[in-house]
N, C-alpha and C positions, 0 to 999 in steps of 0.2 A: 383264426384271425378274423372271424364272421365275415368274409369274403361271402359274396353271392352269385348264383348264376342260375342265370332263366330259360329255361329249356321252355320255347314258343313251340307250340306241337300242332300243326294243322294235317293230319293225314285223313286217307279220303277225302279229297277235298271233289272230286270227280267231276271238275269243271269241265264243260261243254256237254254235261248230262243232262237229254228233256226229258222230263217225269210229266204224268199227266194227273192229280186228284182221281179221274175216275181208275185210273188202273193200278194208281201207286199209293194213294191216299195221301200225298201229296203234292204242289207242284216243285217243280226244282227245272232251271234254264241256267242259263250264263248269268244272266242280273241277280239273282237270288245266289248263286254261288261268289260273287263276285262280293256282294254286299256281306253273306256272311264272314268271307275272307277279312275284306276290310274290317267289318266289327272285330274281329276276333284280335285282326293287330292292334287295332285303338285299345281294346280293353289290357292285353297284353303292355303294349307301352304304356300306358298309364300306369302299370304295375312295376317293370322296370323301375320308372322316375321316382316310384315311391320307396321301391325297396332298396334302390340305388346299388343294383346290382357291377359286377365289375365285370361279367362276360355275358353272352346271349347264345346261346345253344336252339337254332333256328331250323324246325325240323317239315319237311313241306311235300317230300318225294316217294311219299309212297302213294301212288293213284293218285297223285297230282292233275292230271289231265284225266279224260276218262277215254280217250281212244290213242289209239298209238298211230297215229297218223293219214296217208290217204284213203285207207282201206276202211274208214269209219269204224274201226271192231277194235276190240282187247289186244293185245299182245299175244295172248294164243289164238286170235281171229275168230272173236265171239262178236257179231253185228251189233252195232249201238244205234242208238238216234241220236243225231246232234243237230242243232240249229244253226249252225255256220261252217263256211270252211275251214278247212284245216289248217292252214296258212293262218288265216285272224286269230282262231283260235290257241294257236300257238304264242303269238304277238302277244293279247291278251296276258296271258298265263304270264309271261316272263315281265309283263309291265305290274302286276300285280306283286310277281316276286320283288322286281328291283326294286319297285315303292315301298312296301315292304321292310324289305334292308335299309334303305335309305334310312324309313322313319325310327327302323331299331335301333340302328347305329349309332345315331344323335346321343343316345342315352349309354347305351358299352359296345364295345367291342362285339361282333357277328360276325359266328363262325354255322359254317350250312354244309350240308355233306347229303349223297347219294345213297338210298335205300332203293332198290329194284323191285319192280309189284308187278303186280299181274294183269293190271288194264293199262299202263303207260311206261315199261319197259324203258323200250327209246328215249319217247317224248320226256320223261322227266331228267335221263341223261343229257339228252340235249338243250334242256333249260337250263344243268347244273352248268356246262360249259358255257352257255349263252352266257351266265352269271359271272362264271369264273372271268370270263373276257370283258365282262362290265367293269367288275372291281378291280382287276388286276394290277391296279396301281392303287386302290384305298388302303390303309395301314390300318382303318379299323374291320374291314372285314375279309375273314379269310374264308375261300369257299378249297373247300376237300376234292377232289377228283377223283374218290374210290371207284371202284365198276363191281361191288360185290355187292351180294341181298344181305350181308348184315353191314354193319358200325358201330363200335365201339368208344366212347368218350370217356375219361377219366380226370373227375373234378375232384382234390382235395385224394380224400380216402375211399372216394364215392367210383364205382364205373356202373355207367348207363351202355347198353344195350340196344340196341337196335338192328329191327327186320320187319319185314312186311310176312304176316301169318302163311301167305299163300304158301312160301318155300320152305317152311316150316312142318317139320313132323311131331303132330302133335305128343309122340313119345319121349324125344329130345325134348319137350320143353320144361318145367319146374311147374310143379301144382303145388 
């Protein structure tokens, strides 16, 4: 019925990560993460309104955050650098999302859902609820409330998959 649907795909996004040029060859902070996010939804909805898609498949939780909360480290407690607390940094992250939603929804229907990873565990389950509580009365977007490392979607005759590699045995997977 050439029905459409836009699977928005921002993983690693690993907001609240400082990088330095001389150690990392490049730099990377909260404003450089923050601005690639944004571009990425701008070019994304522009392509929506073009394609005049009828659903949005909004994928954002895998390393979403790059620390999993007080302890400034990974999910399995691997030390990071961050430039802000945890608390901002959180705020951030979920104001980024809900704008985000806001600006995709205008154009179709957004539906968002949980993938588990290996630097923001927690923190990206706790955005997804953050979300779910934001929208929970919009009829155009539905957010998922799964607690598993994969996800499953099924458009049309199509099913998409989803996991974040870490939980992943590279033997299970399809070469």
């Amino acid at each position: 019925n050439n029905s459409l649907m836009l699977e928005v795909n921002i993983c690693d996004l690993h907001l609240g990560k400082l990088a330095f040029s001389s150690t990392c060859g490049e730099e990377y902070n909260l404003e450089i993460a923050k601005q690639r996010f944004n571009d990425y939804i701008q070019k994304e909805y522009e392509r929506a309104k073009e394609y005049k898609v009828e659903k949005i498949l909004f994928v954002w939780s895998n390393d979403f955050f790059n620390t999993d909360g007080i302890s400034y480290s990974t999910t399995g407690g691997t030390p990071q650098q961050s430039g802000m607390s945890w608390q901002q940094l959180f705020l951030d992250g979920c104001d980024l999302l809900v704008n985000a939603i806001d600006l995709l929804s205008t154009v179709a229907p957004v539906k968002s859902f949980y993938i588990a990873s290996n630097h923001s565990r927690q923190a990206d389950f706790y955005a997804l609820c953050y979300l779910s509580a934001w929208f929970r009365a919009d009829k155009s977007v539905e957010i998922i409330k799964n607690q598993k490392t994969r996800y499953y979607e099924q458009y049309g005759t199509v099913l998409l998959g989803f996991s974040h590699s870490y939980y992943e045995k590279e033997k299970n997977l399809y070469h």
